[in-house]
Biotite code that builds the C-alpha atoms (Angstrom):
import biotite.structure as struc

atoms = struc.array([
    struc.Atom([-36.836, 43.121, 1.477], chain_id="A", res_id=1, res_name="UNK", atom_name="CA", element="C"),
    struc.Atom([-35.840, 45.101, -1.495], chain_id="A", res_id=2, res_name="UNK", atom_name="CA", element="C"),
    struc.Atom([-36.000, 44.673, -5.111], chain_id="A", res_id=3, res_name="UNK", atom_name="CA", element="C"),
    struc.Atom([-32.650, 44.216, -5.519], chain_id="A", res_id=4, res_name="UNK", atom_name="CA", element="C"),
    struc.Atom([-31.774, 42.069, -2.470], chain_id="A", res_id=5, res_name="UNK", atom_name="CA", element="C"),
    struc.Atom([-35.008, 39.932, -4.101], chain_id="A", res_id=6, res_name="UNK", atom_name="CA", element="C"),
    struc.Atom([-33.250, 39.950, -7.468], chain_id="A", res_id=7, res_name="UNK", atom_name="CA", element="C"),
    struc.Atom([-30.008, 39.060, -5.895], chain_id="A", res_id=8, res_name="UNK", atom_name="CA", element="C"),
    struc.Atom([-32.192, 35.944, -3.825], chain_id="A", res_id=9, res_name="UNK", atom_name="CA", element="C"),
    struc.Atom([-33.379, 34.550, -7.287], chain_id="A", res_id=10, res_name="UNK", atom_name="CA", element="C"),
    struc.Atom([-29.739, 34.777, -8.992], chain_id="A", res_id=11, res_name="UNK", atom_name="CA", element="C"),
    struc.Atom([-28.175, 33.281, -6.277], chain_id="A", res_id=12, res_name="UNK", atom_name="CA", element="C"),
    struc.Atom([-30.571, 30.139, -6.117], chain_id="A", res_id=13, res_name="UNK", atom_name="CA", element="C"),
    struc.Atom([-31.007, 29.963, -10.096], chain_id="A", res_id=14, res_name="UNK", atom_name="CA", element="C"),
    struc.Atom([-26.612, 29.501, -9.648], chain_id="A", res_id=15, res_name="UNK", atom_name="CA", element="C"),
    struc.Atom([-26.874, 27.074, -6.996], chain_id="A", res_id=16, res_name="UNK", atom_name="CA", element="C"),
    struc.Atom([-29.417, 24.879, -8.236], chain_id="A", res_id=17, res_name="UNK", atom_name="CA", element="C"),
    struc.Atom([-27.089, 24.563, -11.757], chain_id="A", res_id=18, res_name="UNK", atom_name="CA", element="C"),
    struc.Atom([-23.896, 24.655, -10.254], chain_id="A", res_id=19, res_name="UNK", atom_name="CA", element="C"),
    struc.Atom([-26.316, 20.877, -8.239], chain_id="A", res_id=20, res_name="UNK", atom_name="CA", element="C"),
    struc.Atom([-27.513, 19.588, -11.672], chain_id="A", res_id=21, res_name="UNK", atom_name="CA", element="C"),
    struc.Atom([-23.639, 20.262, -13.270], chain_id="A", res_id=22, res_name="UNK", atom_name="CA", element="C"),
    struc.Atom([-22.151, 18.365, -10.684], chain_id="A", res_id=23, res_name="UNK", atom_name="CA", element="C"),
    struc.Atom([-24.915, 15.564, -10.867], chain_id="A", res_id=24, res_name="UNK", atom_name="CA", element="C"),
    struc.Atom([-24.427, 15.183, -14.804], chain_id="A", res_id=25, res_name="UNK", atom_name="CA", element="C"),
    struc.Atom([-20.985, 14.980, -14.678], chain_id="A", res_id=26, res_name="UNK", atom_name="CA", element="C"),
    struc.Atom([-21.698, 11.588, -11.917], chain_id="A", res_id=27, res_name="UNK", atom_name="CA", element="C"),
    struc.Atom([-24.003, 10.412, -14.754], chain_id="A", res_id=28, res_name="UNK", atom_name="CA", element="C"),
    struc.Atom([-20.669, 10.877, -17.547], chain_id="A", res_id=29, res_name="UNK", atom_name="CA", element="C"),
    struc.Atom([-18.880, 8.883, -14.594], chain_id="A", res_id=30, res_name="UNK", atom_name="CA", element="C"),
    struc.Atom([-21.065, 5.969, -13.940], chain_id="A", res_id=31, res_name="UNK", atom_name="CA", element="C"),
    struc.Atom([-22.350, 5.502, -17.889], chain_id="A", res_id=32, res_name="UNK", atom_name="CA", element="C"),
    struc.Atom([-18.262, 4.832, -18.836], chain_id="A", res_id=33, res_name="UNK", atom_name="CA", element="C"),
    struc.Atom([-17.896, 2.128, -15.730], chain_id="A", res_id=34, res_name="UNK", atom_name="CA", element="C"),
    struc.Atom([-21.119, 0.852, -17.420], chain_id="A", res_id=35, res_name="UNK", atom_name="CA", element="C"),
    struc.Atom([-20.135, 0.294, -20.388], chain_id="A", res_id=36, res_name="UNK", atom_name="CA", element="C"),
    struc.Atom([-16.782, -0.638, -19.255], chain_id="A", res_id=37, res_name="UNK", atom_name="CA", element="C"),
    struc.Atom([-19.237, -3.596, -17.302], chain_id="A", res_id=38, res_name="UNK", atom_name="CA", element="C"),
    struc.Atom([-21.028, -4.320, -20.330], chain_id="A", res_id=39, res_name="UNK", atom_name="CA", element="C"),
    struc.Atom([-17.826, -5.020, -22.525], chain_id="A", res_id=40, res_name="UNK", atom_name="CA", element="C"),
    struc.Atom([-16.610, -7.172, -19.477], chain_id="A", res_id=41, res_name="UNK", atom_name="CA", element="C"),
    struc.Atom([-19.838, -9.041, -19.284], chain_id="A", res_id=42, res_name="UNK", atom_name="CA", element="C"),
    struc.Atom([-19.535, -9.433, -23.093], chain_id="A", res_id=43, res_name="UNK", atom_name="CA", element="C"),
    struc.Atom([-16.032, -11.309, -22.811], chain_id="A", res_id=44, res_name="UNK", atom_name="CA", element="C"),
    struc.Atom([-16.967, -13.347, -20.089], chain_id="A", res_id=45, res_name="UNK", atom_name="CA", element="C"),
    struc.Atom([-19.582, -14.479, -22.604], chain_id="A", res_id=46, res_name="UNK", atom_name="CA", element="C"),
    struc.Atom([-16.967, -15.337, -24.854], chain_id="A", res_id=47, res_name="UNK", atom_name="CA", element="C"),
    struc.Atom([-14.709, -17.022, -22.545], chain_id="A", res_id=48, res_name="UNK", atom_name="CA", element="C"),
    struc.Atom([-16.633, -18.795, -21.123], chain_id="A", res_id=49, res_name="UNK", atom_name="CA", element="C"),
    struc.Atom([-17.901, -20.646, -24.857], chain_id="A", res_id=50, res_name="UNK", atom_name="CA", element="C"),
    struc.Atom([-14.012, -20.921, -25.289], chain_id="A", res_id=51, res_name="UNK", atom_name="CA", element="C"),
    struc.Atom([-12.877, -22.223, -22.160], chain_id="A", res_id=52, res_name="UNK", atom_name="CA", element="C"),
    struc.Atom([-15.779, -23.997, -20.484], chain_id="A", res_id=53, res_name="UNK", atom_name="CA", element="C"),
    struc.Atom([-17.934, -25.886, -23.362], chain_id="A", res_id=54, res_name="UNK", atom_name="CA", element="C"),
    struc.Atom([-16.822, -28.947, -22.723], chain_id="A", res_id=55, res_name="UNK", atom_name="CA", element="C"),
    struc.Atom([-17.715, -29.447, -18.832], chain_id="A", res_id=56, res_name="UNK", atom_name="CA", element="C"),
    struc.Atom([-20.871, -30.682, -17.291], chain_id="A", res_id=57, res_name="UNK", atom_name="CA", element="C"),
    struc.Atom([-22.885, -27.258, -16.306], chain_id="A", res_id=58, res_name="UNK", atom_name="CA", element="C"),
    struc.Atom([-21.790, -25.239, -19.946], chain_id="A", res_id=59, res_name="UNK", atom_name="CA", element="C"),
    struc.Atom([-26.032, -24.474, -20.671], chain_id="A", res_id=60, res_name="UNK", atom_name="CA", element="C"),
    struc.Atom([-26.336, -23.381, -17.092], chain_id="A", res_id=61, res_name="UNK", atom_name="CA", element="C"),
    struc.Atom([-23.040, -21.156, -17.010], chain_id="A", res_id=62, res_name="UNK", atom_name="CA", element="C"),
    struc.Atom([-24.001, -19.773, -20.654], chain_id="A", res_id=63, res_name="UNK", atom_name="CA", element="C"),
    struc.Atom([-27.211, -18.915, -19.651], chain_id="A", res_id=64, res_name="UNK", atom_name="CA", element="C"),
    struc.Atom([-26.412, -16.791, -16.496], chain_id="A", res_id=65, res_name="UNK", atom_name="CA", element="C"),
    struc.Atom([-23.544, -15.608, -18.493], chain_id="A", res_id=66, res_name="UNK", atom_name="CA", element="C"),
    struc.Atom([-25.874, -13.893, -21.108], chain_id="A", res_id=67, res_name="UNK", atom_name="CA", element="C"),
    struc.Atom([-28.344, -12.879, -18.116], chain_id="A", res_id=68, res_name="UNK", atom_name="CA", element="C"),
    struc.Atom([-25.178, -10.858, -16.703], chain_id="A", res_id=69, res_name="UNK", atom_name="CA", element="C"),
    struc.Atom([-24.515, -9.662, -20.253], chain_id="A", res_id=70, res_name="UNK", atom_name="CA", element="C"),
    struc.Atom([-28.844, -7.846, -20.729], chain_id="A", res_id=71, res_name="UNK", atom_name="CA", element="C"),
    struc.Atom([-28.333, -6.705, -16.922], chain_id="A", res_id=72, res_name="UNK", atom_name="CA", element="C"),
    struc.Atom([-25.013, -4.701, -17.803], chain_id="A", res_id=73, res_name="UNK", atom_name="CA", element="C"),
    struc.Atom([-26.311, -3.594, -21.163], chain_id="A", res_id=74, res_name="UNK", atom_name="CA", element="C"),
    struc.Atom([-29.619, -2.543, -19.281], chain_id="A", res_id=75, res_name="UNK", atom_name="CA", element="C"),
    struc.Atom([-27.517, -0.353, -16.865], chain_id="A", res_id=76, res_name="UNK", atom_name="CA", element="C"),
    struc.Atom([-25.723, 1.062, -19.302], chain_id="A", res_id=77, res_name="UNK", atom_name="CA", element="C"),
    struc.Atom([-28.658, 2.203, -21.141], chain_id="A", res_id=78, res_name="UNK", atom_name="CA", element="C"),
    struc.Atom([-30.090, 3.648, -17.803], chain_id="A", res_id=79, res_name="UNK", atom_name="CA", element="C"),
    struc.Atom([-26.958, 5.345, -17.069], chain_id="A", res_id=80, res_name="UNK", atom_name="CA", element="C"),
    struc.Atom([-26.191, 6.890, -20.487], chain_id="A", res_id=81, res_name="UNK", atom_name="CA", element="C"),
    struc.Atom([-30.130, 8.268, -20.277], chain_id="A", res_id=82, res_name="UNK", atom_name="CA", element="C"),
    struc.Atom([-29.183, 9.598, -16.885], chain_id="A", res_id=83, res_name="UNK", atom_name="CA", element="C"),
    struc.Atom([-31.726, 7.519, -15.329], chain_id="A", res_id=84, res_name="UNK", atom_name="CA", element="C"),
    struc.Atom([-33.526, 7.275, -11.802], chain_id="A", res_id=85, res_name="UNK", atom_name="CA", element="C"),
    struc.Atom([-30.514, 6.571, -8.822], chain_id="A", res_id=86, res_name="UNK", atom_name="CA", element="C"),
    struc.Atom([-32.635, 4.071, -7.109], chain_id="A", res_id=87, res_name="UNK", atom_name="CA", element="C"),
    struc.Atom([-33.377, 2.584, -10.580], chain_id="A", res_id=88, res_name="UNK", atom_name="CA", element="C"),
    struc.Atom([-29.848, 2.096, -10.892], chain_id="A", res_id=89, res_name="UNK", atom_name="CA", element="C"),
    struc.Atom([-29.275, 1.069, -7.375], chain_id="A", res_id=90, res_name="UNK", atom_name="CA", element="C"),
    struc.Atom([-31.376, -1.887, -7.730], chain_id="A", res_id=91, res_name="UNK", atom_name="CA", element="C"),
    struc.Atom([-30.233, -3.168, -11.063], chain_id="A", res_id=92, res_name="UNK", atom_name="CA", element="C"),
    struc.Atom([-26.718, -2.900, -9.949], chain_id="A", res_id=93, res_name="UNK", atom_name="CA", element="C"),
    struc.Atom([-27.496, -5.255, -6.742], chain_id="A", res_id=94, res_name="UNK", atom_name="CA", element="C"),
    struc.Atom([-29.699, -7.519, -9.415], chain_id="A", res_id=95, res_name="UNK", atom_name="CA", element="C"),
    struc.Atom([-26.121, -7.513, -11.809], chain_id="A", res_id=96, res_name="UNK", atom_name="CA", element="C"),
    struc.Atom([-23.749, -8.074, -8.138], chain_id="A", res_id=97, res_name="UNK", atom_name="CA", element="C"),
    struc.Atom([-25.972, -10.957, -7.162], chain_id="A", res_id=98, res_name="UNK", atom_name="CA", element="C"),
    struc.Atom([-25.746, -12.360, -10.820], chain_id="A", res_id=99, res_name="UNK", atom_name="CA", element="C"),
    struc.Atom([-21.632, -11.776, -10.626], chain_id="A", res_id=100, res_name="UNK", atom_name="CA", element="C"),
    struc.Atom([-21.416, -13.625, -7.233], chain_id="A", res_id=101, res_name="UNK", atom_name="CA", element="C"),
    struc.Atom([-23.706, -16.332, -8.556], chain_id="A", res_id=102, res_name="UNK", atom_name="CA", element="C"),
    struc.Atom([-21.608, -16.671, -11.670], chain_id="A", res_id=103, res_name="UNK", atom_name="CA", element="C"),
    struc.Atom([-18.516, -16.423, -9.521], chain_id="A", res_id=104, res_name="UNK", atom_name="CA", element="C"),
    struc.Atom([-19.898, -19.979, -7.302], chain_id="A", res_id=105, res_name="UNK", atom_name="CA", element="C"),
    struc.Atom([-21.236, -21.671, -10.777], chain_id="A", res_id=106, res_name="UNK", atom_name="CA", element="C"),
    struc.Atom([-17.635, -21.327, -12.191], chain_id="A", res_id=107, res_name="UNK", atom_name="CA", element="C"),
    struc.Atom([-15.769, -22.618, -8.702], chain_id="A", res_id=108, res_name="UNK", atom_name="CA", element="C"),
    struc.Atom([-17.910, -25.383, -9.299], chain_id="A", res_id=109, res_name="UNK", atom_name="CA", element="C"),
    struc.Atom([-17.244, -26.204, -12.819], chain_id="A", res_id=110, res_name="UNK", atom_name="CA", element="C"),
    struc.Atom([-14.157, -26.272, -12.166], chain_id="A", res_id=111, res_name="UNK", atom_name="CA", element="C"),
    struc.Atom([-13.991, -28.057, -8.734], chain_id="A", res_id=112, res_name="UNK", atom_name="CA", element="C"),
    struc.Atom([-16.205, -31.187, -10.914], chain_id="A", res_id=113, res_name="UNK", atom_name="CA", element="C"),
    struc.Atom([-13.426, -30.920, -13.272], chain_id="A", res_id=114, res_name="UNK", atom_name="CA", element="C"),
    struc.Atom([-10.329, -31.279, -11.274], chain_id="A", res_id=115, res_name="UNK", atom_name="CA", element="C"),
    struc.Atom([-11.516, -34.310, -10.116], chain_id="A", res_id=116, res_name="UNK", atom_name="CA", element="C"),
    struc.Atom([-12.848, -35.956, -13.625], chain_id="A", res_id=117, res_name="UNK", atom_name="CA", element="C"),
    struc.Atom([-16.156, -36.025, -12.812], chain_id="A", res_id=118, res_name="UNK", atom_name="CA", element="C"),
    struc.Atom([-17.589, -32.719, -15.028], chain_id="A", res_id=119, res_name="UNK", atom_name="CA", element="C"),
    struc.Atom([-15.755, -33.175, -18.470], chain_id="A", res_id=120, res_name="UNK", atom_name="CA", element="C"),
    struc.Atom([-12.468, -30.840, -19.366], chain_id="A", res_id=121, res_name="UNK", atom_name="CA", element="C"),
    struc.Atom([-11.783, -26.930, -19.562], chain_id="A", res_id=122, res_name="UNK", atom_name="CA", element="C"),
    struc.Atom([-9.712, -26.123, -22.540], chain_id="A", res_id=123, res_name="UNK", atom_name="CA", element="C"),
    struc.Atom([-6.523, -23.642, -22.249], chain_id="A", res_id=124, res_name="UNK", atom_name="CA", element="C"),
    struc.Atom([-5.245, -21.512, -19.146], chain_id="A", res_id=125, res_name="UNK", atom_name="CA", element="C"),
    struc.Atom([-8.009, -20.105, -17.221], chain_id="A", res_id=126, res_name="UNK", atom_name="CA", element="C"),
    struc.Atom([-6.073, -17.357, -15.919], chain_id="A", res_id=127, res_name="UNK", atom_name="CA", element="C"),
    struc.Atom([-7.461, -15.058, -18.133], chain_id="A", res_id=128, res_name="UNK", atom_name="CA", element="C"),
    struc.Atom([-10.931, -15.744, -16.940], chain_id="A", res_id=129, res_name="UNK", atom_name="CA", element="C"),
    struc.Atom([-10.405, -15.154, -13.582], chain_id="A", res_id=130, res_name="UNK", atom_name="CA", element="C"),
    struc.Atom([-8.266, -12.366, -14.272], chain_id="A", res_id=131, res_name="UNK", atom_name="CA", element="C"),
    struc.Atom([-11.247, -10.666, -15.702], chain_id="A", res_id=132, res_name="UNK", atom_name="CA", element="C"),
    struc.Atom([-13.805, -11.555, -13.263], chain_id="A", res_id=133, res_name="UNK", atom_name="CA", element="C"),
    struc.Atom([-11.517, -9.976, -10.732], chain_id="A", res_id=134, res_name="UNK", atom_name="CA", element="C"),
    struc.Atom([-11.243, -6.690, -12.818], chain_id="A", res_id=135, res_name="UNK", atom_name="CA", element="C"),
    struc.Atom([-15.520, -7.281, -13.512], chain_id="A", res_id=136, res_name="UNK", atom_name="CA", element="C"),
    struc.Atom([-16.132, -7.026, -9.887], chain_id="A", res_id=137, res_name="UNK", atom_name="CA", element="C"),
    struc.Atom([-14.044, -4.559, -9.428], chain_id="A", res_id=138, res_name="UNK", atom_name="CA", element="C"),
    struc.Atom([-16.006, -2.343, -11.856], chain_id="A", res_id=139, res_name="UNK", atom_name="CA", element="C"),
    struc.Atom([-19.538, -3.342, -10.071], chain_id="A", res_id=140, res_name="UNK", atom_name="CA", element="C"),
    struc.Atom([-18.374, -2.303, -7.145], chain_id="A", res_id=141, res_name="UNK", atom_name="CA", element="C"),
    struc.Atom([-17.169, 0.754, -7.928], chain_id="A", res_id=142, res_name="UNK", atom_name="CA", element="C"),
    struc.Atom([-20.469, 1.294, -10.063], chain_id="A", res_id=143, res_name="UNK", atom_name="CA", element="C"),
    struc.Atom([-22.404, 0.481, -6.555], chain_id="A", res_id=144, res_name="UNK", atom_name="CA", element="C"),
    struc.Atom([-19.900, 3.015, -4.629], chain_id="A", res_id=145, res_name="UNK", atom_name="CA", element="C"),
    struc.Atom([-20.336, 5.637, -6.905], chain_id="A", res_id=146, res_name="UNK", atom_name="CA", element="C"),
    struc.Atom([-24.221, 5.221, -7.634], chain_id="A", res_id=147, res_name="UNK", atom_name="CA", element="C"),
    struc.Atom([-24.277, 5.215, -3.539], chain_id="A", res_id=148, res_name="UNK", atom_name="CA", element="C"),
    struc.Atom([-22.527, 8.181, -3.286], chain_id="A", res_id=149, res_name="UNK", atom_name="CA", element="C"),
    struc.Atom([-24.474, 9.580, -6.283], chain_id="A", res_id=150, res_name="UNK", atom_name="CA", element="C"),
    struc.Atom([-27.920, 8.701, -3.744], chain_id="A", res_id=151, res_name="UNK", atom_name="CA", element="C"),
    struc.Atom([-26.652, 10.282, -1.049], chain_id="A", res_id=152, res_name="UNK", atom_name="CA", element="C"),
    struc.Atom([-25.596, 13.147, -2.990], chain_id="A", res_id=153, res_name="UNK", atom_name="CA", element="C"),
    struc.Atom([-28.737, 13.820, -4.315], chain_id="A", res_id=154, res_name="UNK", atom_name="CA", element="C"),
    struc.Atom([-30.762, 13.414, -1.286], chain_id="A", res_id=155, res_name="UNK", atom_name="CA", element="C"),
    struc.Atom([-28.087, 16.130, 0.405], chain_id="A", res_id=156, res_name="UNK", atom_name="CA", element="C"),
    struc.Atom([-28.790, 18.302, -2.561], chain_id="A", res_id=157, res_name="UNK", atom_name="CA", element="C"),
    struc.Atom([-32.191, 19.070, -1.466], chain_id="A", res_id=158, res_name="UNK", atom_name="CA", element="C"),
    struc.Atom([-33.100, 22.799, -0.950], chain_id="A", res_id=159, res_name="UNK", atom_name="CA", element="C"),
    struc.Atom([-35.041, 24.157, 1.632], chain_id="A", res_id=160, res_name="UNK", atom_name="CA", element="C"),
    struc.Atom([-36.247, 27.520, 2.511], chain_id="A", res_id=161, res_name="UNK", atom_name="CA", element="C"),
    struc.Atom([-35.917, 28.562, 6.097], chain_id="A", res_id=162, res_name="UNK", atom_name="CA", element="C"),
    struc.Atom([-38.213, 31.259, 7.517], chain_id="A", res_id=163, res_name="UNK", atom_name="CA", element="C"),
    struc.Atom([-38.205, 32.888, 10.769], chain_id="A", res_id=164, res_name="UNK", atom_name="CA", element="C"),
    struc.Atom([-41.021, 31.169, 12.060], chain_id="A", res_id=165, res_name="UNK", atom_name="CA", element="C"),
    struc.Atom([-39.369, 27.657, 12.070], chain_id="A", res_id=166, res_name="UNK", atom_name="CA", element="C"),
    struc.Atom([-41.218, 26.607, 8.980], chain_id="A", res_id=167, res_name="UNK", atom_name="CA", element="C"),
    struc.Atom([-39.673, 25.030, 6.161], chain_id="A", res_id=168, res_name="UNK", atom_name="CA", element="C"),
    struc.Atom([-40.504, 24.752, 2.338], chain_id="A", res_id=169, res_name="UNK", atom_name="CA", element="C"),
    struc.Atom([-38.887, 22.871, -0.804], chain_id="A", res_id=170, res_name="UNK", atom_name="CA", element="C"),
    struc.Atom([-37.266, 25.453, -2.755], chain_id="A", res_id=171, res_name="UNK", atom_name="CA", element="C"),
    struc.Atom([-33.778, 27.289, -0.990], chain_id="A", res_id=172, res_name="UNK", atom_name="CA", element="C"),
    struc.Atom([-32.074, 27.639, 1.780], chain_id="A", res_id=173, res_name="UNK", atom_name="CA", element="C"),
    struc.Atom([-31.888, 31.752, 2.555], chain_id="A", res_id=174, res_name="UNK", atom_name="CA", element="C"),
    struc.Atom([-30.514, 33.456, 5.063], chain_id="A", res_id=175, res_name="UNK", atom_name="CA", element="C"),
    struc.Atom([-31.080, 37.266, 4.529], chain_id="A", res_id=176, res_name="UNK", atom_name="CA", element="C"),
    struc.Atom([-28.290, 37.950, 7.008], chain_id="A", res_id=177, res_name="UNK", atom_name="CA", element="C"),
    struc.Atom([-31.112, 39.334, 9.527], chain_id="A", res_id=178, res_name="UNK", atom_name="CA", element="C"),
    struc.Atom([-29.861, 42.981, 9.792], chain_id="A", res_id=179, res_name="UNK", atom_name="CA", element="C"),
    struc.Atom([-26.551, 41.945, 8.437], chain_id="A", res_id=180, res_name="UNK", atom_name="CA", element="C"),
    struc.Atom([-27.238, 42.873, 4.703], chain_id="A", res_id=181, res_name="UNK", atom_name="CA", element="C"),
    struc.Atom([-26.270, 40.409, 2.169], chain_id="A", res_id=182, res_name="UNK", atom_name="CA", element="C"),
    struc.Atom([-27.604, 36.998, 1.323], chain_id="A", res_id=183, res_name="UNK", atom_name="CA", element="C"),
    struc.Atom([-26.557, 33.575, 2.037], chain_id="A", res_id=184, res_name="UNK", atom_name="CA", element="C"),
    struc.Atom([-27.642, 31.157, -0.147], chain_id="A", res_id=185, res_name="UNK", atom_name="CA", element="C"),
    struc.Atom([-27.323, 26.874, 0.442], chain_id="A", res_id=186, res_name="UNK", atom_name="CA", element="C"),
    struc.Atom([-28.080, 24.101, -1.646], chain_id="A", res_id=187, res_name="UNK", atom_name="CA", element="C"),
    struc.Atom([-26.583, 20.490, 0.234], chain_id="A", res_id=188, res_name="UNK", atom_name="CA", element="C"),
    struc.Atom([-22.941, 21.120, 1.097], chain_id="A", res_id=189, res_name="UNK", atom_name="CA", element="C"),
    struc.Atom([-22.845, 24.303, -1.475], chain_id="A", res_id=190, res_name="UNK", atom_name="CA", element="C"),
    struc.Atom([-23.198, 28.016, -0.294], chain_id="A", res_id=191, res_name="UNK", atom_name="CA", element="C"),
    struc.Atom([-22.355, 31.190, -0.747], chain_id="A", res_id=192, res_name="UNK", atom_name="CA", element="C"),
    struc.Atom([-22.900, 34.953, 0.256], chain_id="A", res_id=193, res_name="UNK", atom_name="CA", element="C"),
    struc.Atom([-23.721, 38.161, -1.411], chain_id="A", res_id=194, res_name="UNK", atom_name="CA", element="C"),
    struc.Atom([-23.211, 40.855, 0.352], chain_id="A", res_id=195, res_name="UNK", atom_name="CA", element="C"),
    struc.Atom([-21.839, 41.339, 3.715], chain_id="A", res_id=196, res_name="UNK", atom_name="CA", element="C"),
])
C-alpha cells in the first residue's frame, strides 16, 4: 500500500468516525429536550396533584410517588444533558415508565374510592390532570423509542477492520478495492469511497 493510499485510509476513517460522534450528539440534544420536557411534566403533576387530590384518602401515598417521578425525571435529565451512558439511560427510563404506570393505577384508584364516597373529595375538573398524564407518557415513550434507537445506533456504529485473512479488529472497516484502486471506508450504515 502506498503512502498516499495510507494517508487517504486515515482521512477517510478520522471523517467517518466524526461524521458517528456528530450524529450521536445531536441524539443526545434530542433526548436531553424530551427530558426536560419530562421533568417539567413530572413537576406539574406534582402540583396538581396537591391541588386536585389533597383531600382524598391515599394524598401521602400519591405525593410521595409523585415526587419519586419528579428526582427520576430530573435524574434523566441530568444524564442526558451530560450525554450520559445509553444503557444508563435505558434503565432509568424503564425505572421512571414503571413509576408513570404505577402513578397512573394509584390515581384510578383515588378516584374510583371517591366516586363512590368512600376516599374523601377531589377538588375542580380533573381533566387537566389526565390531560397531562396522557401528554407525560407520551414523552416517556418517545424518550424510550429514541434512547432505543439511540442503543441500537450505537452498537451499529461499531467499526471493524476487515483483512484478507478473515480476521477482524476494532478500529475500521477498509476495503482497499483489491486491485481496484481507491478506498472504501464503513462505519455502521455510513460509507464511502475514494478513488475508483
Amino acid at each position: 500500500m502506498t503512502f498516499n493510499r495510507t494517508m487517504l485510509i486515515a482521512l477517510a476513517t478520522s471523517l467517518a468516525i466524526t461524521a458517528g460522534q456528530s450524529a450521536q450528539a445531536a441524539s443526545y440534544h434530542h433526548i436531553d429536550s424530551l427530558a426536560v420536557k419530562l421533568q417539567c411534566q413530572a413537576r406539574e403533576l406534582y402540583n396538581e396533584f396537591k391541588q386536585h387530590y389533597r383531600h382524598v384518602s391515599g394524598y401521602s401515598h400519591l405525593r410521595s410517588d409523585a415526587a419519586n417521578m419528579y428526582r427520576t425525571a430530573a435524574h434523566v435529565h441530568k444524564v442526558a444533558h451530560q450525554n450520559g451512558g445509553v444503557h444508563h439511560l435505558k434503565s432509568d427510563l424503564a425505572k421512571a415508565d414503571r413509576l408513570f404506570h404505577h402513578l397512573e393505577d394509584v390515581v384510578a384508584e383515588l378516584e374510583h374510592n371517591t366516586t363512590h364516597s368512600f376516599g374523601g373529595h377531589t377538588h375542580g375538573d380533573l381533566s387537566h390532570v389526565h390531560a397531562l398524564m396522557r401528554s407525560m407518557k407520551t414523552t416517556l415513550h418517545h424518550l424510550r423509542n429514541d434512547i432505543e434507537e439511540m442503543s441500537y445506533s450505537y452498537h451499529s456504529h461499531r467499526v471493524y477492520r476487515s483483512y484478507p485473512s478473515g480476521h477482524s479488529s476494532h478500529s475500521g472497516h477498509f476495503n482497499s478495492g483489491h486491485g481496484h484502486g481507491g478506498v472504501t471506508v464503513r462505519v455502521g450504515n455510513f460509507g464511502f469511497r475514494i478513488g475508483h
